[in-house]
C-alpha positions in Angstrom: -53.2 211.9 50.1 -56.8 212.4 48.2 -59.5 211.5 50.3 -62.7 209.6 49.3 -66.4 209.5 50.4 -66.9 206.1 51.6 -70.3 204.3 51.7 -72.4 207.0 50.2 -74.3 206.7 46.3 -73.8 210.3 44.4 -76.5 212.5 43.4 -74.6 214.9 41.5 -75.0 216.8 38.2 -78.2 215.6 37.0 -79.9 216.2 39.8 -79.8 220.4 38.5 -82.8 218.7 36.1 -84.6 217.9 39.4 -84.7 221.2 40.9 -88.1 222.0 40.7 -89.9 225.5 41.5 -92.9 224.5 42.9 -95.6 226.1 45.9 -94.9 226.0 49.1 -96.9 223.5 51.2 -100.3 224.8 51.9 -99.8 225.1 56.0 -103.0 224.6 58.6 -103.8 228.0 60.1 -104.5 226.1 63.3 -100.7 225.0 64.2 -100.0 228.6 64.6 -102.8 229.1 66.8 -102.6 226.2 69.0 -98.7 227.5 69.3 -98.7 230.6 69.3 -96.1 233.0 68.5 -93.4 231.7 70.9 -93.0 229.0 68.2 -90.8 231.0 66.4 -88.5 232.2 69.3 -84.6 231.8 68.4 -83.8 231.1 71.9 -85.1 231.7 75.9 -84.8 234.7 78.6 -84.5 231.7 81.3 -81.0 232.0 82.9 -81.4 227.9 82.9 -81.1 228.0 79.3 -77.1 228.2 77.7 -76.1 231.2 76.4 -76.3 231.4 72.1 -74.0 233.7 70.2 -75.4 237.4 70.1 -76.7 238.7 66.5 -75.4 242.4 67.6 -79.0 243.5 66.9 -79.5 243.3 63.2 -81.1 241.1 61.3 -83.5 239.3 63.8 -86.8 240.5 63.0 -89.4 238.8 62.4 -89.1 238.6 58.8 -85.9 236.0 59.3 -86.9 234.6 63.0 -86.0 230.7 62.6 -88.7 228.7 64.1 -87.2 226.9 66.8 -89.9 224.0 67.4 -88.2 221.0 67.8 -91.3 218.7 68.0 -91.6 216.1 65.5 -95.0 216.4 63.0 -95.3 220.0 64.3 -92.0 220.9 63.4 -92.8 219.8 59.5 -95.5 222.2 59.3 -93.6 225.4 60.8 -90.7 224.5 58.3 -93.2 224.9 55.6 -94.7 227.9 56.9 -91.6 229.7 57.6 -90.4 229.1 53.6 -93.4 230.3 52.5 -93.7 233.9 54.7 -89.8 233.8 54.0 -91.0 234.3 50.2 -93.7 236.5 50.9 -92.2 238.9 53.3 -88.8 240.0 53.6 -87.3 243.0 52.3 -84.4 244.3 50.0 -83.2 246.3 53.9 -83.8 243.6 56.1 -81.7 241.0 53.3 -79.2 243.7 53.7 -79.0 243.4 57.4 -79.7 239.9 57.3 -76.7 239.5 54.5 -74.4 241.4 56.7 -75.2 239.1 60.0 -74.7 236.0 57.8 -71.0 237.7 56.7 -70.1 238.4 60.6 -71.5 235.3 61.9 -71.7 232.3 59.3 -74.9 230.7 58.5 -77.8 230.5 61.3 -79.4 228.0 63.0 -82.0 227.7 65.6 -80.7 226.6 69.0 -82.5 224.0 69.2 -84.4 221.7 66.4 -85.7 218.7 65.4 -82.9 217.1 62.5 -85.6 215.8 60.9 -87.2 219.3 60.3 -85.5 222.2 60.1 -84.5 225.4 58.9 -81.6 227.8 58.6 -80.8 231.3 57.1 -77.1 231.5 54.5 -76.1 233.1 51.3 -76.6 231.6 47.8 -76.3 232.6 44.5 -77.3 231.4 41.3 -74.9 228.8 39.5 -73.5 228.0 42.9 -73.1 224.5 44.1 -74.9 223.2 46.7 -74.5 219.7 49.0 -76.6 218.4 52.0 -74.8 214.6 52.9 -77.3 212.4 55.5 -77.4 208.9 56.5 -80.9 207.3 57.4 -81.9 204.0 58.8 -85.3 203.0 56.8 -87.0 204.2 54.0 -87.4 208.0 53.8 -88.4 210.7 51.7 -86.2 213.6 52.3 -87.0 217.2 51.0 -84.5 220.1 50.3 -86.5 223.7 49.7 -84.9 227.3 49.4 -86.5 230.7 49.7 -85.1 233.9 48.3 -85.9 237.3 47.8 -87.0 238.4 44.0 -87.3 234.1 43.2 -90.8 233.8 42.9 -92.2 230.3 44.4 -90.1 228.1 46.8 -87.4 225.7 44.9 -87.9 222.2 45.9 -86.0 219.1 45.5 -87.6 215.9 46.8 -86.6 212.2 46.7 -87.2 209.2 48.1 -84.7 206.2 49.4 -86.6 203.0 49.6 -85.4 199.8 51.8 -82.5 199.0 49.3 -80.9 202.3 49.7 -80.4 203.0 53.6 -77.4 204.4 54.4 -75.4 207.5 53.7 -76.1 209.5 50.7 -74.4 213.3 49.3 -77.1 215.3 47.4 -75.3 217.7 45.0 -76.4 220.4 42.4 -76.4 223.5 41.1 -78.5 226.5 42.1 -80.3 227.6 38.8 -80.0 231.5 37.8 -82.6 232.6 39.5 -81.0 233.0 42.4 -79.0 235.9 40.9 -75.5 236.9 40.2 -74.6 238.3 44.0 -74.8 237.1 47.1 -78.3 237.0 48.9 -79.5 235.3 52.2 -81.8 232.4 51.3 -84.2 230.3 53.9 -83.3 227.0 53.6 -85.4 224.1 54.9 -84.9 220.0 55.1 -87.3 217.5 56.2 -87.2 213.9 56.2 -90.4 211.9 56.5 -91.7 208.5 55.8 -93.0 208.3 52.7 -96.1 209.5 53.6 -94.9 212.4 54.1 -96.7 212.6 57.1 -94.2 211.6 59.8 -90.8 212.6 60.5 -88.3 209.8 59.7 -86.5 209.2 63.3 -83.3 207.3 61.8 -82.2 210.4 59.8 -79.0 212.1 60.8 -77.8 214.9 58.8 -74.1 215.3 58.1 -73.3 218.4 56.0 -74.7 221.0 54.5 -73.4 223.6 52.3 -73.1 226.3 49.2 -70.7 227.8 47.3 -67.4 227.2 45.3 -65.3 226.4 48.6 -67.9 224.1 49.7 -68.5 221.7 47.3 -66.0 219.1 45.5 -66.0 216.7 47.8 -67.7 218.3 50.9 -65.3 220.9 52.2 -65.6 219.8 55.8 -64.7 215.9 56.3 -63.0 213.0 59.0 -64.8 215.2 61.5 -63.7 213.3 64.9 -65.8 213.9 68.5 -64.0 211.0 70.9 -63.9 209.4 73.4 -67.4 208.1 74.0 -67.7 209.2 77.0 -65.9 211.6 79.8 -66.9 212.3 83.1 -66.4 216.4 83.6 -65.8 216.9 87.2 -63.0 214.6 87.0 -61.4 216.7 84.9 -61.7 214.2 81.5 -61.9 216.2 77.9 -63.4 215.5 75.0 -60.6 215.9 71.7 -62.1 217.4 68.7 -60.4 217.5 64.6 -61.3 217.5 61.2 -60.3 218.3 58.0 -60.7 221.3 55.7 -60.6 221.2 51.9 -61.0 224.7 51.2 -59.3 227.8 52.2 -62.2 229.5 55.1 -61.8 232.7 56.7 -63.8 232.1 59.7 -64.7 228.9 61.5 -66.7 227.9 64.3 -66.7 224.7 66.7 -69.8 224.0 68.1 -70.9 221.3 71.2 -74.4 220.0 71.1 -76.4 218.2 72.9 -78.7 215.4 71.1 -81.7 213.8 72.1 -83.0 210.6 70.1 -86.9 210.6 70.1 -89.7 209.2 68.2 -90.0 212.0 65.6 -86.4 212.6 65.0 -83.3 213.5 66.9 -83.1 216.7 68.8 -80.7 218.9 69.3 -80.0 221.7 71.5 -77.0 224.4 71.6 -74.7 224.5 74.4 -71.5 226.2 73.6 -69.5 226.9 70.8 -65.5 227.7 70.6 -64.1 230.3 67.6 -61.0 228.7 65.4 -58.9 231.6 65.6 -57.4 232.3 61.8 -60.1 230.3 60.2 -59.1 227.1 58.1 -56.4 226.5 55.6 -57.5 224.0 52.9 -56.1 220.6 52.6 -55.1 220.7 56.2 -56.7 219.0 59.6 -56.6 221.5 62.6 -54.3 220.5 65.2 -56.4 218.0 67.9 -58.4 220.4 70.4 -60.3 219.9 73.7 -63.6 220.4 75.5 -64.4 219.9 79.0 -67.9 218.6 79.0 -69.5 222.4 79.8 -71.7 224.9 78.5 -71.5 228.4 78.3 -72.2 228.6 81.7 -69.5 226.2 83.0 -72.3 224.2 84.4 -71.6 220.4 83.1 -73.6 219.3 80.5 -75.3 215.9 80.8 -75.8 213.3 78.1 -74.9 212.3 74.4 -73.1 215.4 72.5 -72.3 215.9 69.1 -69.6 218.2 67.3 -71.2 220.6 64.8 -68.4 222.5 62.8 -69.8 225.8 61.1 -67.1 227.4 58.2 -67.8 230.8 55.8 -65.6 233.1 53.4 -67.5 236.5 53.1 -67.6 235.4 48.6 -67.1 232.0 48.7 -69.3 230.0 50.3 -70.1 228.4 53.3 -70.4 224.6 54.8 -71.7 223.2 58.2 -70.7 219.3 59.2 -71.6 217.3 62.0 -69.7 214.8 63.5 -71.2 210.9 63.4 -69.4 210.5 66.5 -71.2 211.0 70.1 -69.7 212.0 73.2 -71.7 211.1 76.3 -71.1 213.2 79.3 -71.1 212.0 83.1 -70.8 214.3 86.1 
């Protein structure tokens, strides 16, 4: 049965014209300073804190280190800031390293970030499609930028969705040449603001996001279902996961998180992830699964979860969805 995106307006081909290389954002020096240089920690020593999948000790150096900040305003200005040193700074060994991570692991994220600002390190290629999907609840000006080695400024696409276009929206284009003929790890960055550009936009929710031939068509990763709304763990209630693949994946990832709404954009924060074993067969829905509510700890995990599915092919591509479903868990 062919399956349509409902609800959404298409910002397809053309939008290649809209690609723009442009200069990073000029970044205060000060935010670093008041910071410091925890801002850009990928995750915490605290044995209170859940456990994030090991990087086997390549490829975190500073030169990729995602900045995890997940507060609002603040978090718009280390985006920028990490695209820019990402362009300035990294290095045909540590892309290597980086590129192999990337093949092992899928694409990276920080474990824990603001949805309204935010980074995260996966391959591209020139010529390759690319799709970020999002739904927002007010007028907002969303920015898409991606930093590569050997491209020379930071590509930029940025548009704005006034009152009469709320809702949910695909985004979809073509990488220009520049990005090369092989595979390379790119630093990728999406904000959403008001149109000031000032303030993060709190009613935007990011969907998918992806590159590559088996990601793009219609996104590769849809009907991604997180139910019921809520279970209570220590009685031993689950959570049932599914979705459905379009493309042919070798590796895939489930992964539980834990969402916060705030005033500068929805949170989220890692807590445990679960491997689909043989990857994903396209035109298929994986057979219903189960979580129980926990961490990577076993320790139960309070409060309003979503379902973050992460899928890669070492040459083809790669896609991350999120389900629009919540599960809130009760002790």
């Amino acid at each position: 049965m062919q399956r349509r995106h409902r609800g959404s307006h298409w910002l397809a081909g053309s939008l290649a014209a809209m690609l723009l290389l442009s200069p990073a954002l000029a970044i205060q020096d000060d935010i670093q300073t008041i910071l410091g240089d925890d801002a850009y920690d990928t995750g915490s020593d605290s044995n209170d804190s859940p456990r994030y999948p090991e990087d086997n000790g390549d490829g975190d150096d500073d030169d990729w280190k995602l900045p995890a900040i997940v507060a609002g305003a603040v978090a718009l200005g280390l985006v920028g800031r990490w695209l820019y040193q990402r362009n300035q700074a990294h290095t045909p060994s540590k892309d290597d390293a980086m590129m192999s991570r990337l093949q092992r692991q899928g694409p990276v994220f920080a474990p824990s970030y603001n949805t309204s600002a935010f980074a995260a390190i996966a391959p591209v290629r020139g010529d390759w499609p690319f799709v970020l999907s999002f739904s927002h609840e007010a007028p907002v000006m969303v920015t898409l930028r991606l930093s590569a080695r050997e491209v020379p400024e930071v590509y930029t696409v940025r548009l704005p969705f006034g009152a009469g276009d709320i809702g949910e929206h695909r985004l979809q284009f073509r990488l220009p040449p520049a990005f090369g003929d092989s595979e390379r790890p790119a630093a990728i960055g999406v904000t959403a603001t008001d149109m000031s550009g000032q303030r993060p936009a709190p009613g935007f929710r990011i969907l998918a996001l992806g590159c590559g031939p088996r990601a793009v068509g219609s996104v590769a990763i849809e009907e991604v279902s997180f139910l019921p709304r809520r279970i209570r763990a220590q009685a031993q209630e689950r959570a049932s996961y599914r979705f459905f693949s379009h493309s042919d994946f070798t590796n895939a990832v489930a992964e539980f998180i834990r969402v916060e709404d705030a005033s500068d954009g929805e949170r989220q924060f890692f807590v445990d992830e679960a491997p689909i074993d043989g990857g994903l067969a396209a035109n298929r829905s994986i057979a219903p699964r189960q979580w129980d509510g926990r961490d990577s700890f076993e320790r139960v995990s309070r409060g309003t979860h979503r379902l973050k599915v992460r899928a890669w092919a070492p040459t083809g591509g790669w896609v991350t969805a999120w389900s629009g479903s919540r599960v809130n868990v009760a002790p």
